[in-house]
C-alpha positions in Angstrom: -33.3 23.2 -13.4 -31.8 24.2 -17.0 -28.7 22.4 -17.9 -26.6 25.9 -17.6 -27.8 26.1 -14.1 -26.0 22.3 -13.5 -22.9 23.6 -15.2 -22.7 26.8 -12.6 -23.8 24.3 -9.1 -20.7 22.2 -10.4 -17.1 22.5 -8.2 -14.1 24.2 -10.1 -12.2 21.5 -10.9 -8.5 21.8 -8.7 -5.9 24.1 -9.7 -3.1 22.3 -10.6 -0.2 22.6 -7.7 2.6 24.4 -9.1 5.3 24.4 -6.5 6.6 21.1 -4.2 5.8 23.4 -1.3 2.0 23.3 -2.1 1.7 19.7 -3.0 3.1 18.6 0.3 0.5 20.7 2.2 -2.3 19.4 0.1 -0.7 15.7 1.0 -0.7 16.8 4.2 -3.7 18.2 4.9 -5.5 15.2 3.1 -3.5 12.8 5.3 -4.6 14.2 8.8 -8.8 14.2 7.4 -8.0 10.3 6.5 -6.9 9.7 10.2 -8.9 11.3 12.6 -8.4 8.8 15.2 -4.3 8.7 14.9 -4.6 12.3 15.4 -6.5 11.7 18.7 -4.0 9.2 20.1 -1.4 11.0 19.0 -3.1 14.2 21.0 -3.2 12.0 23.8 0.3 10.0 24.1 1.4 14.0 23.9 0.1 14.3 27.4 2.2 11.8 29.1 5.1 11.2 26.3 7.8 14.7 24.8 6.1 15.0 21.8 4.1 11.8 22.2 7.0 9.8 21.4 9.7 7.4 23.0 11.1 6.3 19.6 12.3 9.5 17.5 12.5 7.8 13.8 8.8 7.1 13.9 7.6 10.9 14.6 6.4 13.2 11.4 4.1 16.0 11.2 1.6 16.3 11.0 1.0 13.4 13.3 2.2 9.7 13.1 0.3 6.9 12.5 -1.0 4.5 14.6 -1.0 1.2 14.0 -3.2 -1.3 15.7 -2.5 -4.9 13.6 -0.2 -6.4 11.7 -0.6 -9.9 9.7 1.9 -11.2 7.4 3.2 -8.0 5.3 0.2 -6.0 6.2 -0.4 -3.0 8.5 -3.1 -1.7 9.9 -3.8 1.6 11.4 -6.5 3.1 13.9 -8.7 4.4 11.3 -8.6 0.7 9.8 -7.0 1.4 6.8 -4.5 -1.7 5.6 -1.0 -0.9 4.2 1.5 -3.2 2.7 4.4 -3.0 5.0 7.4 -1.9 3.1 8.9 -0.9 6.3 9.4 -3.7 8.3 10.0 -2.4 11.8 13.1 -0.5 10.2 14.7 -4.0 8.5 14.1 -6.1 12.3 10.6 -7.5 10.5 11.8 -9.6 7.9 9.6 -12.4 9.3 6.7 -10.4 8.9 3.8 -10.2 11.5 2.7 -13.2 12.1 5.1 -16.0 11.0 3.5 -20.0 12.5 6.5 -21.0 12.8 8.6 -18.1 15.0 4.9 -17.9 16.8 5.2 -21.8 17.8 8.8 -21.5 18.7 7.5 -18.2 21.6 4.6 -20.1 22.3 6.7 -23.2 23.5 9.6 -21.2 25.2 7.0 -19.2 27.1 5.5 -23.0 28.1 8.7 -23.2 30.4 8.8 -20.1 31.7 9.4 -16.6 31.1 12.6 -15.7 33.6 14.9 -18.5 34.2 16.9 -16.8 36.7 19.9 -18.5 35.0 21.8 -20.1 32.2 19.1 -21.7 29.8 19.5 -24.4 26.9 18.5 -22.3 24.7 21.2 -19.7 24.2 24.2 -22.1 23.6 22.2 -23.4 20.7 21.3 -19.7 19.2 24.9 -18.9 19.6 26.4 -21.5 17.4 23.7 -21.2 14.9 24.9 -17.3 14.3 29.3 -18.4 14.8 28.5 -21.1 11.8 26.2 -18.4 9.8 28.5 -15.6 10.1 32.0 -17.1 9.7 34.3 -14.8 11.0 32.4 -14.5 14.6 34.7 -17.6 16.8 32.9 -16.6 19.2 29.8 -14.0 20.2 28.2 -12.8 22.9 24.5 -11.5 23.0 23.1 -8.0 24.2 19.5 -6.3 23.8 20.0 -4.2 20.5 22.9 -3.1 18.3 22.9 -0.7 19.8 24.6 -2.2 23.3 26.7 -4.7 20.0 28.4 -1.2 19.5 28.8 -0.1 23.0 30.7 -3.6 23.4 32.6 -3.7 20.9 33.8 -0.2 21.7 34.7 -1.6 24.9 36.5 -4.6 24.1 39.0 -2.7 21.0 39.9 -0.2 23.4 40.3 -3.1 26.3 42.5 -4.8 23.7 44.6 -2.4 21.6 44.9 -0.5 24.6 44.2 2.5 22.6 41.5 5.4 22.9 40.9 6.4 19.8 38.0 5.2 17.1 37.8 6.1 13.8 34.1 6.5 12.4 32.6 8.1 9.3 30.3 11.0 8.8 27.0 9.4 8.2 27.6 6.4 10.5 24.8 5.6 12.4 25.5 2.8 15.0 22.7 3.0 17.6 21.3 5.9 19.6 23.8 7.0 21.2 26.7 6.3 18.2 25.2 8.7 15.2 28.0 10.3 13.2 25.1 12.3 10.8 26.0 15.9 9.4 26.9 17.5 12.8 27.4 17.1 16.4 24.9 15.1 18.2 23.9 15.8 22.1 23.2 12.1 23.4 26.6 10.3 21.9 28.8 8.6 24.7 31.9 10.3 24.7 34.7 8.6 23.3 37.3 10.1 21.4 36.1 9.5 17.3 38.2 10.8 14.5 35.9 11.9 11.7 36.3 10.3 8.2 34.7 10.2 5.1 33.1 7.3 3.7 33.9 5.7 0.7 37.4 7.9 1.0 40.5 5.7 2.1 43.0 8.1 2.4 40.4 10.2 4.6 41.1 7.1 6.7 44.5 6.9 6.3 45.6 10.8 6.9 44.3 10.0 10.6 46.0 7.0 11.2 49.4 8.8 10.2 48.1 11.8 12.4 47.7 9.4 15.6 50.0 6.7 15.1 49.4 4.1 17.8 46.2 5.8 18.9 43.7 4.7 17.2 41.7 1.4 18.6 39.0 0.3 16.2 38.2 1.5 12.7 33.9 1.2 13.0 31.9 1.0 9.7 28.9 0.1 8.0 29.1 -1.9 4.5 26.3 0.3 3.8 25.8 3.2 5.6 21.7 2.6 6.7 20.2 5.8 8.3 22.1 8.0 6.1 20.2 6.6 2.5 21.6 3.0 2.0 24.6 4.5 0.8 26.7 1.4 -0.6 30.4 0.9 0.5 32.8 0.3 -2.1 34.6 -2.5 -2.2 38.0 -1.4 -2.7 37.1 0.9 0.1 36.2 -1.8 2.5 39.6 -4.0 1.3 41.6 -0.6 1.9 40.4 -0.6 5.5 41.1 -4.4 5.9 44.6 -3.6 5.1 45.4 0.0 6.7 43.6 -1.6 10.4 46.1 -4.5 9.9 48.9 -2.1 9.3 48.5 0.5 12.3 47.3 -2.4 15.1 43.7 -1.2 14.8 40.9 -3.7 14.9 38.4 -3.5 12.2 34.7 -3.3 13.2 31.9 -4.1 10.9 28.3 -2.8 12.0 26.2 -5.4 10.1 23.5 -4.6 12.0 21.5 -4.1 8.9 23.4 -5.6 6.5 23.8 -9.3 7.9 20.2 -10.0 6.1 21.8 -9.3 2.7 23.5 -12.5 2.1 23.7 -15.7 3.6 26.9 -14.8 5.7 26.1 -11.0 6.0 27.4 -8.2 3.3 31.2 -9.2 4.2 31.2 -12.6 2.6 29.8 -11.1 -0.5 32.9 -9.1 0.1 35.2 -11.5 1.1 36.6 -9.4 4.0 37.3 -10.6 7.2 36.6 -7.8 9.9 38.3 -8.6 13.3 34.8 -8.0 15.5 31.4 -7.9 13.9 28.2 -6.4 15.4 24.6 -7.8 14.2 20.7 -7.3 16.0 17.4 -6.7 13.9 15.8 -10.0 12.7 18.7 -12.2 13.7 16.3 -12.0 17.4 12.8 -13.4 15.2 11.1 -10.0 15.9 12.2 -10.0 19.5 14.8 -7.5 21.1 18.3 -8.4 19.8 21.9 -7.9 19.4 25.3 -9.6 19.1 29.1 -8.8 19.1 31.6 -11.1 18.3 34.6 -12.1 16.6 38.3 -13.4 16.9 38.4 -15.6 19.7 41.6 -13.7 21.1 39.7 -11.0 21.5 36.4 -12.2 22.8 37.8 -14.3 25.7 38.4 -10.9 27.5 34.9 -11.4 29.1 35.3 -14.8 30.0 34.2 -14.7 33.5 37.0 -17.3 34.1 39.5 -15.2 33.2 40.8 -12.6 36.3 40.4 -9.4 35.1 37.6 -10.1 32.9 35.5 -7.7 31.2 32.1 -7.2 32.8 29.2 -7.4 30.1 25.9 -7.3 32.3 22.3 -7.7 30.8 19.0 -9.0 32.4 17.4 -10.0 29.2 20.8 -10.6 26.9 19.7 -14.2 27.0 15.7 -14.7 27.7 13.9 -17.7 26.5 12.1 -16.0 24.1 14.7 -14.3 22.4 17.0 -17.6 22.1 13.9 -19.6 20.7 12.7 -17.1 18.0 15.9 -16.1 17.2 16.9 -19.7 16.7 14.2 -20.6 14.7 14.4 -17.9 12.4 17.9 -18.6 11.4 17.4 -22.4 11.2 14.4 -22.8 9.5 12.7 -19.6 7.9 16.0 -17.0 7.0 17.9 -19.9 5.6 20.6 -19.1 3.5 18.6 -20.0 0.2 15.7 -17.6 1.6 18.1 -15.2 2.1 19.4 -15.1 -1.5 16.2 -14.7 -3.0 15.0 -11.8 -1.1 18.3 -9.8 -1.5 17.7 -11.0 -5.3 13.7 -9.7 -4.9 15.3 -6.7 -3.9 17.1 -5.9 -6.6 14.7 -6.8 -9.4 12.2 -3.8 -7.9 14.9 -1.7 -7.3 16.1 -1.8 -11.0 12.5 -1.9 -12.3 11.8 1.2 -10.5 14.7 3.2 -11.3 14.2 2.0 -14.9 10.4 4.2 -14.1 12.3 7.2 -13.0 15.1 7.1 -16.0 12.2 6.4 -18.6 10.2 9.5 -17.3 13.9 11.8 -17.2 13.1 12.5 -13.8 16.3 12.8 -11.0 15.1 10.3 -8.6 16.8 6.9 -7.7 16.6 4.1 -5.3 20.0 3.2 -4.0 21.0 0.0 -1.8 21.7 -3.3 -1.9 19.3 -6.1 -2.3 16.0 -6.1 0.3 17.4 -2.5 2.1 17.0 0.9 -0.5 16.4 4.5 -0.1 14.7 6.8 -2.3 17.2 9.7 -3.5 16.8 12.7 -5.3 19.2 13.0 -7.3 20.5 10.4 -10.8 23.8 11.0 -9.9 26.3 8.4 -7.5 25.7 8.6 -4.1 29.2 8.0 -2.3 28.2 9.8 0.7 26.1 11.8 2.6 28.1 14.7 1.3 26.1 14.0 -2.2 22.7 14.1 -0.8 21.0 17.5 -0.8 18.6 18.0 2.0 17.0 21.1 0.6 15.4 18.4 -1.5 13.3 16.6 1.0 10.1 17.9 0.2 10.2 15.6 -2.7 10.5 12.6 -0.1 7.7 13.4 1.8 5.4 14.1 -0.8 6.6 10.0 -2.3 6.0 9.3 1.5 2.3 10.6 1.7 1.5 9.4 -1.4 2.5 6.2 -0.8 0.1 6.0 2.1 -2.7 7.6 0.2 -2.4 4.3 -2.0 -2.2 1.9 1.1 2.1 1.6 1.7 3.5 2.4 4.5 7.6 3.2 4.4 9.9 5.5 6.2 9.5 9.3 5.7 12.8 9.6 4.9 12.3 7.2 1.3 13.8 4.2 3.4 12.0 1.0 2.2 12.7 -2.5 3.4 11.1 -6.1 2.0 10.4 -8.8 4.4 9.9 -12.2 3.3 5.9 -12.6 3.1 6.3 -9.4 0.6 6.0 -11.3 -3.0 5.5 -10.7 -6.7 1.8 -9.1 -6.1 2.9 -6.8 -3.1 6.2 -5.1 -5.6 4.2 -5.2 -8.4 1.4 -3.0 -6.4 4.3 -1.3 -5.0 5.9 -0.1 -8.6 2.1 0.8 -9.3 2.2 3.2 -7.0 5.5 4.4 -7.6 4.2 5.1 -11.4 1.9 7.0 -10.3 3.8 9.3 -8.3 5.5 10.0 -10.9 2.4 10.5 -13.3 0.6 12.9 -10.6 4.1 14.9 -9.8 6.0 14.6 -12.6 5.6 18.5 -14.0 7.3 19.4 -10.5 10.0 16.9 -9.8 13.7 17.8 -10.6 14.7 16.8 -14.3 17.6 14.6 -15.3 20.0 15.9 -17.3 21.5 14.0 -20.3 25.1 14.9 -19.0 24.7 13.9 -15.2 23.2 10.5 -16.2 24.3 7.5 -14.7 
């Protein structure tokens, strides 16, 4: 065979994608040949399961994944291909897979028995360990998820103020049945919320002067989660302090996802004393979790002593293995010291990789605070969801699948989250890959421009 005859046998090499549109279906397409055997569980949970699912934020076309193992930070799927978890079961893994001492803490509650029919000696001790962590919570009460936390705490400002009306923000997202995103949602309970905009106080205030001794609760996120890890102002936050105390409303903070962020949750790095608090995720040690709580005042109205009292039923709010992970966790791994240095991990990669994104003058940013961020397209401030463009998606899932092509597994929607066996090997992979995104994709993501810089 003559040398010109090699030259003709060889492949063309690839034509260069030219459009977003055709790089995500190449990332795609090369995604579902890599995991033939997700696609054939996902073909099969479709039979018995809408859409194969029973947890919406984990669906994406083409098919999900399926995992099958996870070990410290690490993920694996059905096709047995390991991924450093930069999910973290959406911010409730920060113990990672497989922590000894969490494991030994289960193993000996499930020693005494699973279902105690009863009051236990374990929850008592969980509940003070989260009043003395989380200051301004006198007293708490424990539910299944923060979800329920929200539901509750609904319950008891209304039950209090004796008021109807809530004020909320557009992007809020407090549970499954409490998401405040760009439009009406189906499968929200129906109380009467008052739409305002985040990071706007006198959004905020214009409805408290339109409802004057209507309004119960004012219910907000530090950082608005689902919606990007949009980060709320401080002033903001103080300004709500002082317009709840001014018009009788309480003010709720959903730290569902934010508690992990300093040692007392995101409001002592704020310094502002909300009247009921909400919390779930890792405060449980991996297990089903969430808690309410607050001023005392306002928490004795379930006190079953009480006549009148407030009914807050649960099977599981307090089972053994709940109260001894949960306790464990908090008391010996999340310690307040580990908790400052993964919020301060946090922000080293986040600042190293938006340093990657300014360097190359592209408009992509991670936003967020500390161990919780969210991949943006934009190099502009994010205040709210109002600033986020969705027509620009395409740009998140083609970071998503290529992050999974090099073996890390995050969110579709550019939500990534560190857990505490993540350390200086597993970011430094992690900006790797982020640098290479941006060399493969870089002649087709959106340009920064000198004037809209940061």
């Amino acid at each position: 065979m003559t040398t010109s005859t090699l030259s003709a046998a060889q492949p063309a090499a690839p034509r260069e994608l030219t459009t977003p549109a055709e790089a995500l279906a190449a990332a795609a397409h090369a995604f579902a040949a890599r995991n033939p055997k997700s696609a054939r569980q996902y073909e099969l949970a479709t039979g018995v399961m809408p859409g194969g699912n029973t947890r919406s934020v984990l669906f994406y076309e083409p098919f999900p994944l399926a995992m099958t193992k996870g070990e410290g930070c690490r993920l694996w799927d059905a096709d047995s291909h390991e991924y450093l978890d930069f999910i973290a079961e959406f911010s409730a893994g920060i113990y990672g897979h497989s922590d000894p001492q969490i494991r030994r803490a289960i193993d000996a509650a499930l020693d005494d028995g699973l279902n105690l029919s009863g009051h236990n000696l374990l929850e008592s001790r969980l509940a003070k360990a989260v009043c003395e962590r989380f200051t301004s919570l006198q007293s708490v009460r424990f539910t299944n998820s923060g979800t329920e936390a929200n539901l509750m705490m609904l319950a008891a400002a209304r039950a209090f103020t004796g008021r109807s009306k809530v004020v909320v923000f557009v992007g809020g997202y407090h549970g499954g049945v409490l998401t405040f995103g760009r439009g009406p949602n189906a499968v929200n309970v129906p109380h009467e919320f008052l739409y305002a905009r985040y990071n706007d106080v006198n959004s905020v205030a214009r409805l408290l002067h339109d409802n004057p001794s209507e309004v119960a609760a004012i219910l907000v996120e530090p950082m608005q989660g689902a919606s990007g890890c949009i980060v709320g102002d401080r002033d903001f936050l103080k300004g709500l302090r002082e317009l709840a105390t001014a018009h009788g409303a309480l003010l709720m903070f959903d730290e569902v996802m934010t508690s992990r962020l300093a040692p007392g949750g995101l409001q002592s790095t704020l310094e502002i004393v909300p009247d009921l608090t909400s919390l779930g995720k890792y405060i449980g040690g991996g297990m089903s979790f969430g808690a309410f709580g607050g001023r005392a005042d306002i928490m004795q109205l379930f006190d079953p002593r009480r006549s009148g009292a407030l009914q807050h039923a649960g099977t599981f709010n307090n089972n053994v293995m709940t109260m001894a992970a949960g306790f464990t966790g908090l008391t010996q791994v999340y310690t307040p010291e580990a908790a400052l240095a993964l919020t301060a991990r946090g922000d080293t990669l986040r600042d190293a990789l938006n340093a990657r994104f300014s360097a190359a003058n592209v408009a992509l940013r991670f936003i967020g605070v500390g161990s919780l961020m969210n991949l943006q397209i934009t190099d502009r401030p994010v205040r709210s969801v109002r600033d986020i463009d969705a027509s620009l998606n395409v740009f998140k899932d083609l970071f998503f699948f290529h992050l999974l092509e090099n073996g890390i597994y995050i969110a579709r929607r550019g939500y990534v989250v560190l857990s505490l066996p993540v350390g200086d090997a597993e970011t430094a992979r992690f900006e790797a890959a982020v640098a290479s995104f941006i060399e493969r994709y870089g002649h087709l993501l959106p340009k920064s421009k000198e004037t809209d810089r940061q």
